[in-house]
C-alpha positions in Angstrom: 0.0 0.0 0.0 1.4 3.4 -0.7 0.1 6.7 -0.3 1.2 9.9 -2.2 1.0 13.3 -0.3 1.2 16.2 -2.9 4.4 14.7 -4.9 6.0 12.8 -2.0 5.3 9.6 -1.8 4.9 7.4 1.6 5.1 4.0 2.3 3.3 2.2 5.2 4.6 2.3 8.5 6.5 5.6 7.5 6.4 8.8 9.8 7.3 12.1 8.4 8.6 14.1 11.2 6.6 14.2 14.4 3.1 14.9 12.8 2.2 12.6 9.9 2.1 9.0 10.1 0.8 6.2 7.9 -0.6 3.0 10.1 -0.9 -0.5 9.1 -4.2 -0.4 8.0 -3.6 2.2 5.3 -4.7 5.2 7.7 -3.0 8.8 7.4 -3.0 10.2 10.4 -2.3 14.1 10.7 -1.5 15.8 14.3 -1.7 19.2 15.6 -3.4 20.3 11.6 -2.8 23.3 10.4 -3.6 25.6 7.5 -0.8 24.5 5.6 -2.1 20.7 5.8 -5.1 21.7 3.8 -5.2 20.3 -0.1 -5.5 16.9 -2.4 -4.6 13.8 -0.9 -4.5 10.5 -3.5 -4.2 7.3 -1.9 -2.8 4.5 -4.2 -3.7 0.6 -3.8 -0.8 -0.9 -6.0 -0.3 -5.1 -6.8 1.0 -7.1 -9.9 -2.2 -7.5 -11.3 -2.6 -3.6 -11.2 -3.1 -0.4 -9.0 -6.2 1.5 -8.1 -6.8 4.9 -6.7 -8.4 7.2 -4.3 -8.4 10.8 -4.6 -9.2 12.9 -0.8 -9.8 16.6 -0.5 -9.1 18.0 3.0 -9.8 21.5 4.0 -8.7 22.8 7.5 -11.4 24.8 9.3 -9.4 27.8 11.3 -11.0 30.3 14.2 -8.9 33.4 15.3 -7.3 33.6 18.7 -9.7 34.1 21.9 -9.7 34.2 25.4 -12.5 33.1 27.0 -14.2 34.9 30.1 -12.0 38.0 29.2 -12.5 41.2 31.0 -10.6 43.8 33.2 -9.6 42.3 36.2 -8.4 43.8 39.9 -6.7 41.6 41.6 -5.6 42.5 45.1 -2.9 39.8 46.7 -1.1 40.5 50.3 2.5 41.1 50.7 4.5 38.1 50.8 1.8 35.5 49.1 1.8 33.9 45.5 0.2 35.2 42.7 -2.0 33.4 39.9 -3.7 34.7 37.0 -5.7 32.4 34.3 -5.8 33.1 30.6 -7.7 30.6 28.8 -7.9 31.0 25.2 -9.9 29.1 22.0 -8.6 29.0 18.5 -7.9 27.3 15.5 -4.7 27.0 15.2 -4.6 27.0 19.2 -3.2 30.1 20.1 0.3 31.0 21.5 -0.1 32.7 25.0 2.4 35.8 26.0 2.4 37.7 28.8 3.3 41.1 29.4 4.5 42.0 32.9 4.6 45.5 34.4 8.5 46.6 33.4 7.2 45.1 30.1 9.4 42.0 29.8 7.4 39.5 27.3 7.1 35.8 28.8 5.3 32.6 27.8 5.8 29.1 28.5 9.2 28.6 26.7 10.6 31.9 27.7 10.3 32.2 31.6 11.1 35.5 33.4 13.9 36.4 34.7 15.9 34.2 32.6 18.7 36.8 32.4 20.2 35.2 36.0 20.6 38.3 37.4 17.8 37.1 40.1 16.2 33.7 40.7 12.9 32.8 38.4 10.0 33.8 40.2 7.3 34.1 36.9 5.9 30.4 35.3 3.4 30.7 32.6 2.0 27.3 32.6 0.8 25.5 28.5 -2.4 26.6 29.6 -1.7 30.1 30.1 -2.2 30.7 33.7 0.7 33.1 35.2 2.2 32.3 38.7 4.2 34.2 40.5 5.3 33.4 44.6 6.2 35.3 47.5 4.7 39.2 45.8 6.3 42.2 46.9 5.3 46.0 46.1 7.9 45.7 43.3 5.2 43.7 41.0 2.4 45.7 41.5 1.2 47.1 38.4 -0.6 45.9 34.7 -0.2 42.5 33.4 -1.6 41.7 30.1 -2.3 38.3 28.4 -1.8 37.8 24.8 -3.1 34.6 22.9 -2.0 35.0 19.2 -2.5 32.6 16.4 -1.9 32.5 12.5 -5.9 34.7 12.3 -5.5 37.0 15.3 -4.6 38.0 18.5 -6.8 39.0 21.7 -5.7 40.4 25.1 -6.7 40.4 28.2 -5.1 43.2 31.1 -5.0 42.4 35.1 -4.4 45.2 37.6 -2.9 43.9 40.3 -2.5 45.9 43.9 0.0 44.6 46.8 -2.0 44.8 49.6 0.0 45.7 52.8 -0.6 46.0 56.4 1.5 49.5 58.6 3.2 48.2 61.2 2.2 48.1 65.0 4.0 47.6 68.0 2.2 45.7 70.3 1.4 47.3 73.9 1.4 45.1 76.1 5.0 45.0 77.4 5.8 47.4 80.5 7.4 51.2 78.6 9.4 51.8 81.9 12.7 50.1 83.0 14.8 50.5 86.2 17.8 49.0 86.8 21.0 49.0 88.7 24.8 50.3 87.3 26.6 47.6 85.6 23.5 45.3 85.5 21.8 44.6 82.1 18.6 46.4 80.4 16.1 44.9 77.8 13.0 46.3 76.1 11.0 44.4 74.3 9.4 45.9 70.8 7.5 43.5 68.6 5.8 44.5 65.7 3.6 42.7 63.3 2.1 44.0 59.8 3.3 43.6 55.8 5.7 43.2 55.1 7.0 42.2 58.6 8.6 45.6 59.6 11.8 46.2 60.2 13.5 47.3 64.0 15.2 50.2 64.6 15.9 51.7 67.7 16.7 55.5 68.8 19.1 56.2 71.5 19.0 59.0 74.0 22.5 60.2 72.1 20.0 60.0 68.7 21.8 57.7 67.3 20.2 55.2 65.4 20.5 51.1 66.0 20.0 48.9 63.6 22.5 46.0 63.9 24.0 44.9 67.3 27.3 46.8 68.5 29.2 45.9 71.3 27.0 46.6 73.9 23.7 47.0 72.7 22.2 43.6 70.7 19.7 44.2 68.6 17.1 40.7 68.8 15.0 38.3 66.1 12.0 39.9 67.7 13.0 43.3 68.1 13.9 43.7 71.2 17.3 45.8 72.7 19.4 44.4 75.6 22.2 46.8 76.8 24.9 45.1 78.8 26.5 46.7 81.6 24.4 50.0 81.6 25.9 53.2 82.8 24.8 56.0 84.8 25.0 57.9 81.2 22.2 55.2 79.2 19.9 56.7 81.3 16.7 58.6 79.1 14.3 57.8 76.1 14.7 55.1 73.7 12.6 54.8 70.7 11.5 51.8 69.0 10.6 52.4 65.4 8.6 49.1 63.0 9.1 50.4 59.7 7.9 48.5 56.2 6.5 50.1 53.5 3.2 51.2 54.6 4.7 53.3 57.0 6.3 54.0 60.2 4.9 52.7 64.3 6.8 54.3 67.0 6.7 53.6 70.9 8.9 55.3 73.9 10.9 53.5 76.4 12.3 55.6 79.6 16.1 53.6 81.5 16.1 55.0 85.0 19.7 54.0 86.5 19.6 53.2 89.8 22.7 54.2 91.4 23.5 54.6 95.5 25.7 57.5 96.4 28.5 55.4 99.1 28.0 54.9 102.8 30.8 54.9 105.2 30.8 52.3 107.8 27.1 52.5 107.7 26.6 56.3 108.6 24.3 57.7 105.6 25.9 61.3 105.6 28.0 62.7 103.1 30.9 64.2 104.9 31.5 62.4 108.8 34.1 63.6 111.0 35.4 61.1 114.0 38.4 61.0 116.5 40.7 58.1 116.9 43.4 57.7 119.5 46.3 55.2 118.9 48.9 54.3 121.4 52.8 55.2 120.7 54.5 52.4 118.6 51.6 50.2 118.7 49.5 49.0 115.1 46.2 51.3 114.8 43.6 49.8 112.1 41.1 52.7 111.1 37.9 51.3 109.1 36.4 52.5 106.0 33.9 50.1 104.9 32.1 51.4 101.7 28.8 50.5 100.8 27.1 51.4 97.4 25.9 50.7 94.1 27.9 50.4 91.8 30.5 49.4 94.5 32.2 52.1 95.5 36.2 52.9 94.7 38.3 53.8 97.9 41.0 56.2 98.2 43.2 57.5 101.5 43.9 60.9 101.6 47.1 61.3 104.0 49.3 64.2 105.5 51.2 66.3 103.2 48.2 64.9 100.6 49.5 61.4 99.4 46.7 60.0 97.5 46.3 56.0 98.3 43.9 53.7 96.6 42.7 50.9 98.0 44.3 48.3 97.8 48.0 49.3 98.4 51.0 47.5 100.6 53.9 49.7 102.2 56.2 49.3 104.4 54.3 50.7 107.4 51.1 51.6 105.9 48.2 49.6 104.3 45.1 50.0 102.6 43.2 47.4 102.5 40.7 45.7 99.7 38.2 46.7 102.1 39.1 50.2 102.9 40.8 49.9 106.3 43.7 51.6 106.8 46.3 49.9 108.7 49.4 52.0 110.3 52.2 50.2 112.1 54.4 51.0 114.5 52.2 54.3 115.4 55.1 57.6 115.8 53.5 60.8 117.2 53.7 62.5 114.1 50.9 60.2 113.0 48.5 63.1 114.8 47.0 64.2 111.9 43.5 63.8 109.7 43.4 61.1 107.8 40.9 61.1 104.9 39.0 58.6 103.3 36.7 58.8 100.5 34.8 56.9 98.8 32.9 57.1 95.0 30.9 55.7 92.7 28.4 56.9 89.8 26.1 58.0 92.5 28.1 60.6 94.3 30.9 61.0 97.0 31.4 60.0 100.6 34.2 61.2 102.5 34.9 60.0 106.3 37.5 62.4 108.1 39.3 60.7 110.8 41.7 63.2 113.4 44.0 60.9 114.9 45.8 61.8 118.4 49.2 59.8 118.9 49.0 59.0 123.6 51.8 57.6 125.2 49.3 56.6 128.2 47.7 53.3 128.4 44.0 53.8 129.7 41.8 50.4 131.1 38.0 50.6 129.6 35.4 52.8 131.4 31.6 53.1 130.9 30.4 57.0 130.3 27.7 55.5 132.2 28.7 52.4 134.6 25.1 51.7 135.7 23.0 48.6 134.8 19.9 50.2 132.8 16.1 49.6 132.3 14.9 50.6 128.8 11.1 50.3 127.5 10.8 50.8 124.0 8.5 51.3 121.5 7.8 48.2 118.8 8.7 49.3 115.4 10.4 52.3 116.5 14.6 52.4 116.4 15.6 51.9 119.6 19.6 52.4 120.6 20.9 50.9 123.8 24.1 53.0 125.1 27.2 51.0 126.0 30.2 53.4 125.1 33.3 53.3 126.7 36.8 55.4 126.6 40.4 53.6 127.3 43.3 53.4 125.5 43.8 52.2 123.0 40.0 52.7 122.6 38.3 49.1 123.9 36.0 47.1 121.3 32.5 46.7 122.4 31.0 43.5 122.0 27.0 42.6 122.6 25.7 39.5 124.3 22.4 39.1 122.7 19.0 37.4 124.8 19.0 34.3 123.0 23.5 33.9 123.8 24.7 35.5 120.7 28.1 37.2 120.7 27.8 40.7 118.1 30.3 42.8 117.5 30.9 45.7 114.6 32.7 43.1 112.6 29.3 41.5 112.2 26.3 42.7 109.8 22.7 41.9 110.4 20.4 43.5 108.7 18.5 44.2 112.1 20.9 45.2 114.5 23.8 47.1 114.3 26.8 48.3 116.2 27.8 52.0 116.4 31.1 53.5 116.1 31.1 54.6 119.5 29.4 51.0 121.0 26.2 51.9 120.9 23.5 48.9 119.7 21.0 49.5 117.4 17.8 47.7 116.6 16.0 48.3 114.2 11.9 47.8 114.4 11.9 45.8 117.7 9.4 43.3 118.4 8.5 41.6 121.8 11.0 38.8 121.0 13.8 41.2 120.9 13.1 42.1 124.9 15.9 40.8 127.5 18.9 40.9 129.1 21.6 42.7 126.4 25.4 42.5 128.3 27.7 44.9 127.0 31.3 44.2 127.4 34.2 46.8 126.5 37.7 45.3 126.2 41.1 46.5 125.5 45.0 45.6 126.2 44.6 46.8 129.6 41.8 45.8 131.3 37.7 44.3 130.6 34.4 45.5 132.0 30.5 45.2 131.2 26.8 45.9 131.9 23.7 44.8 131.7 20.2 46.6 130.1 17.0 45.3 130.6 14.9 45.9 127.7 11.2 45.7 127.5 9.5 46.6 124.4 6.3 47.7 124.9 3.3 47.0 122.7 0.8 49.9 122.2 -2.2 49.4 123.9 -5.7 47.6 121.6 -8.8 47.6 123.8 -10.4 44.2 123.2 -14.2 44.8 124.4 -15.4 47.2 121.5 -19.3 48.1 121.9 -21.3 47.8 119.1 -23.5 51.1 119.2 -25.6 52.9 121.6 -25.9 51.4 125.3 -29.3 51.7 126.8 -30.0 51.5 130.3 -33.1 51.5 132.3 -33.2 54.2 134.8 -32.5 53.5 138.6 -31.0 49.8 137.5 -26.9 49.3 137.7 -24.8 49.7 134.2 -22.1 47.7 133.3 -19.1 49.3 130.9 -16.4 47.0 129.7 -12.8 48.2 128.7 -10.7 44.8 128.6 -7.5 45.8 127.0 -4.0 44.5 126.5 -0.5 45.9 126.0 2.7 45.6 127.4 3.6 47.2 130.0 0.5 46.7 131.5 -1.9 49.9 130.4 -3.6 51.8 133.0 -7.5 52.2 132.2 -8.9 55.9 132.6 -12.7 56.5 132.6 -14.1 59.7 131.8 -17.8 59.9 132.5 -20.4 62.7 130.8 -20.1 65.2 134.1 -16.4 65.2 133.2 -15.5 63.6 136.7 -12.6 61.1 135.8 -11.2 57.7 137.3 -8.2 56.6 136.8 -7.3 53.9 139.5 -9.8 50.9 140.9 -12.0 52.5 143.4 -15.6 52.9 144.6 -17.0 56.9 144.4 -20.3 57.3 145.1 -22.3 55.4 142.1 -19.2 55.0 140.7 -17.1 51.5 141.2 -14.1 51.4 138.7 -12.9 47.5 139.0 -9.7 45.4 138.4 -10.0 44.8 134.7 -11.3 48.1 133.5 -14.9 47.9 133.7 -17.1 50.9 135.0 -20.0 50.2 136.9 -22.6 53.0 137.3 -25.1 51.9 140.3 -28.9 53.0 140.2 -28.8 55.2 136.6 -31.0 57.9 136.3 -31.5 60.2 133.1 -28.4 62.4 134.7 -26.3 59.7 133.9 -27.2 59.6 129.9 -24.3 60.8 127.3 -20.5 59.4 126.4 -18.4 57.9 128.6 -14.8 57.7 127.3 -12.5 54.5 128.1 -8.5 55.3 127.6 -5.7 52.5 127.9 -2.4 54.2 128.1 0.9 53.1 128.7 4.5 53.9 127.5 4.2 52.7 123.9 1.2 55.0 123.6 -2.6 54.7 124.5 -6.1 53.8 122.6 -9.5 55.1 123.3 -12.7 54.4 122.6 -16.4 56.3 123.4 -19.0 54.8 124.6 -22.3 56.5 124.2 -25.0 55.7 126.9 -28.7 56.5 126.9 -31.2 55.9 129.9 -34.7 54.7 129.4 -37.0 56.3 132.0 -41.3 56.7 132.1 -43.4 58.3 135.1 -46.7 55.7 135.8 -49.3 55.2 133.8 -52.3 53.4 134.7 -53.4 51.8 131.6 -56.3 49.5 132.6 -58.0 51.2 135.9 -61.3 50.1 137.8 -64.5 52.0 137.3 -65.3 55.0 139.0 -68.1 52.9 141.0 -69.2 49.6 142.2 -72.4 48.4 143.2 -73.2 45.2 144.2 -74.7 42.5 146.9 -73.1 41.3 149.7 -71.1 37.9 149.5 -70.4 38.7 145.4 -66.7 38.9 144.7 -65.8 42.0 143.1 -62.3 42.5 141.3 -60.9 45.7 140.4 -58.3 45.8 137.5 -55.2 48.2 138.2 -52.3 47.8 135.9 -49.4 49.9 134.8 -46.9 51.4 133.1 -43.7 52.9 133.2 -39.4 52.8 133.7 -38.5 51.7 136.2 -41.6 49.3 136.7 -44.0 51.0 139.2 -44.8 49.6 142.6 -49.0 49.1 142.9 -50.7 50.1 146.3 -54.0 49.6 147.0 -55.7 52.0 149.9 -58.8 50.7 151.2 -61.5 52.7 153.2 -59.9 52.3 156.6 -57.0 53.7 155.6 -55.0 50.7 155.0 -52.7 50.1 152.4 -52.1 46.9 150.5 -49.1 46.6 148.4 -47.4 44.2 145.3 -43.8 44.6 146.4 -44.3 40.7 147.2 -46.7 37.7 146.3 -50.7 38.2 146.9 -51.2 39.8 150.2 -54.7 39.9 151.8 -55.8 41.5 154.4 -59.5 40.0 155.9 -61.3 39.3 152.7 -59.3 41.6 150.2 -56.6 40.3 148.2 -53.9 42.0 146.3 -52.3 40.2 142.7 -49.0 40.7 142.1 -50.0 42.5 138.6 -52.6 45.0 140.8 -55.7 43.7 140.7 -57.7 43.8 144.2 -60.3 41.2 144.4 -63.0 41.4 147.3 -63.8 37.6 148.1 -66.8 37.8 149.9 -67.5 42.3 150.6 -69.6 42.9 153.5 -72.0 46.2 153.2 -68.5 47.5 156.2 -66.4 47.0 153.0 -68.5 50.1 151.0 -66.0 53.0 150.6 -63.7 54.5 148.8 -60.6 52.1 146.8 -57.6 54.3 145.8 -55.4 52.7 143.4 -51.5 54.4 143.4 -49.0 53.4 140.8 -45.6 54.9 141.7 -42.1 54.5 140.4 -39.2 57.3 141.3 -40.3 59.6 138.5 -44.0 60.1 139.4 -47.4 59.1 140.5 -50.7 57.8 139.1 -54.1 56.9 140.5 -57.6 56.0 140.4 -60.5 56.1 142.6 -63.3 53.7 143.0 -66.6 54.1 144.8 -67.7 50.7 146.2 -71.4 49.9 147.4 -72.4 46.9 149.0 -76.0 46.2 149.9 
């Protein structure tokens, strides 16, 4: 079988290129057709006996280049994400897809962007047509057209595409205000989110701007500063600033530097003058502790002004690490001032010492020999006063309550030793009350005391009343003032006539006992208004008022007899009397014979009459004698009432 295909001829199982092919069966098969494939095609069926013929006319149908679904398109895509863009276009022959990107660089499928190697490829068009870009910055904003071209035509398509970014912003919830100590490290923490991720830069108080890590300032991933080893001179305003390219967040940080001007052996004043006696050819040790932050640096001052920093090592004199100068074999011409001071970032302490040179050798003596009794207040400072002369001068050493030795080498945070052997304690409590021993010892001799120390505890006054008191009149009132304290307080009572008790005692109504209650016998309105209760002793006093109202009614007969009676002889009759009133009122009956019967006990009776306890007079059995006149009397302190009843008995 052969085929013919305009003047070439082809043989089966041939292929022309990568297009035509002619199959087993006698088929011509044509791929990817195109106009030029259009014409006569003859097919020839050849044997021995003869050949035969087909003749085929092809025609090839072609459409221009579209793209489908076209329109103007705004695409919006945030920082940092990828970008894709379809173009899908129709055609006969299928079009060719371009695209045009913003700078106006021409890419399709076969030619990729950035191709040059000047940068990495970041644009793939894709065989059908859809553009992809990753990881968009603001550099690719702009226009991007699609072109799809084929032998008949050519159609576009343009996308506007907009990076969308986000300003930066520092979050707020980290503290804006630092304090720290010289030499320690500082750190602020600025983190900022938005897009593109911003980037840190930090102001300094100088106004110089950070944006890489130095020496001594490290800039973090996360945007935050540390500065090592601050100085007194770091101190002021430092500005974080997130910047990207949406614009600009800002937040203010304040560096306080904490910084302790120095203390000299404890004494918190800047310039302390003290004198010092050393014996001829002895060693004399004069100390300058230093206490301060940063740590202070210590220098000597000496006669004829050598300048000696600690430490140094002579012959005969010494300066110590820790300040304390140490002169040997003491000559007389050692009287002079000797000057320490001591500095730091935070200022300058200077301690003058006036040294006298003796020849005399003196034993230890109290300025006050006696054993002492001291009360002190709790909380308040309280110094207990040991000091002694000699010479050399003696070193004072404590014997604490609890057995403890203390001297001024030793530092508690609670007690201390002064230079001249006093002890201090600071905020005493009740456990710190006891026997303190003092001793005082030189070359020469020893000698000590003792001081009691009580520390007192302010009066509180336990028994509190709630509100207002009331007491009936002409009954006894109790007023309580339990307190405790220590020393024992003394309880002072002053009642509304301004009359005042201040020992246990009975006065008149008046009985002040033991443990601080008043007792006010038989009250009557005279006694009403505030009675003040004061526990004082020597750590101070505490009051309270006690406000005191007396309940008091004159008599009242509420439910009387009638003003008359008549009835038979031998029928009971019962007259009602009752009453009110504060105190309660005492009920009398006075009967026609000038009798009286009364309810200060049980039911009295006298012959047939007989008295209740409430008032009421009942006449068992009344005899026409019994007719007369009943007088009912209700009386308490502040009054009178009555009623009359005629009785007639036939």
């Amino acid at each position: 079988l052969m085929t013919l295909l305009r003047a070439k001829k082809l043989h089966c199982f041939m292929r022309i290129g990568n297009r035509i092919l002619v199959l087993l069966n006698g088929t011509l098969s044509i791929e990817s057709v195109t106009e030029k494939d259009a014409g006569d095609y003859l097919c020839v069926a050849r044997n021995r006996i003869g050949d035969d013929l087909m003749l085929m006319k092809v025609s090839v149908t072609m459409k221009p280049a579209k793209i489908e679904h076209k329109q103007y398109i705004k695409k919006q895509v945030l920082y940092g994400n990828d970008l894709k863009v379809d173009c899908k276009a129709s055609g006969s022959p299928l079009p060719e897809i371009f695209w045009s990107l913003p700078d106006g660089t021409m890419i399709n499928s076969v030619l990729q962007a950035d191709d040059s190697g000047s940068r990495s490829r970041r644009y793939i068009v894709f065989d059908n047509g859809t553009l992809y870009f990753n990881k968009i910055g603001i550099a690719e904003e702009g226009d991007y057209t699609c072109y799809a071209q084929n032998t008949l035509g050519k159609d576009e398509m343009k996308v506007h595409v907009t990076v969308v970014t986000a300003a930066p912003r520092i979050k707020q919830s980290y503290k804006t205000f630092t304090k720290v100590s010289v030499w320690e490290m500082a750190m602020f923490d600025c983190e900022a989110v938005g897009e593109p991720k911003p980037k840190i830069l930090w102001l300094l108080p100088s106004r110089d701007l950070i944006s890489a890590s130095s020496d001594r300032y490290l800039l973090h991933v996360n945007g935050s500063l540390s500065i090592s080893t601050v100085k007194v001179s770091d101190a002021g305003a430092y500005t974080c600033v997130a910047r990207n390219p949406a614009g600009d967040d800002t937040k203010l940080y304040r560096l306080e530097i904490v910084s302790k001007p120095p203390i000299i052996n404890g004494l918190y004043t800047n310039k302390t003058v003290i004198k010092e006696t050393a014996v001829k050819h002895t060693k004399k040790q004069i100390e300058c502790k230093a206490e301060g932050t940063p740590q202070p640096q210590i220098m000597w001052i000496m006669p004829d002004s050598i300048f000696l920093t600690a430490p140094y090592y002579g012959s005969r004199i010494v300066v110590h690490r820790n300040g304390t100068l140490e002169i040997r074999n003491v000559r007389a011409s050692d009287t002079a001032e000797f000057i320490c001071v001591a500095r730091n970032d935070g200022g300058e302490t200077v301690l003058v010492v006036q040294l006298e040179v003796t020849d005399m050798l003196r034993r230890p003596m109290f300025k006050n020999p006696f054993n002492e009794k001291i009360i002190a207040r709790a909380g308040k400072t309280t110094i207990l006063n040991c000091s002694a002369d000699g010479n050399p001068p003696p070193e004072v050493v404590w014997l604490l309550p609890n057995g403890t030795r203390f001297s001024n080498r030793q530092r508690i945070s609670k007690y201390q030793i002064g230079s001249n052997g006093t002890f201090i304690i600071y905020s005493p409590t009740r456990e710190d009350a006891g026997k303190y021993r003092c001793a005082a010892r030189n070359k020469v001799g020893y000698i000590e005391k003792l001081i009691v120390l009580d520390v007192g505890q302010k009066p509180v006054i336990i028994t509190k009343p709630k509100g207002l008191v009331r007491s009936i009149s002409g009954e006894a009132l109790s007023l309580h003032c339990l307190s405790d304290g220590s020393p024992k307080p003394q309880i002072i009572w002053t009642v509304p006539s301004g009359y005042v008790m201040n020992r246990p005692q009975i006065n008149g109504k008046y009985i002040l006992l033991e443990n601080g209650t008043l007792v006010v016998r038989e009250t009557n309105i005279h006694d009403r208004g505030n009675y003040v209760c004061r526990s004082q002793n020597s750590a101070g006093e505490a009051t309270i008022t006690i406000p005191v109202i007396i309940i008091a009614y004159p008599p009242r007969i509420t439910n009387g007899p009638p003003q008359s009676v008549h009835t038979r002889a031998g029928a009971p009759i019962q007259l009602n009397c009752m009453a009110i009133g504060i105190p309660k009122p005492e009920v009398t009956w006075e009967l026609p014979n000038r009798s009286v019967l009364s309810t200060a006990g049980n039911a009295r009776s006298t012959g047939s009459e007989l008295l209740h306890p409430q008032g009421t007079l009942v006449i068992q059995s009344p005899k026409r004698s019994d007719s007369g006149t009943y007088r009912c009397i209700a009386k308490n302190h502040l009054g009178i009432d009555s009623r009359i009843t005629l009785i007639q008995v036939i």
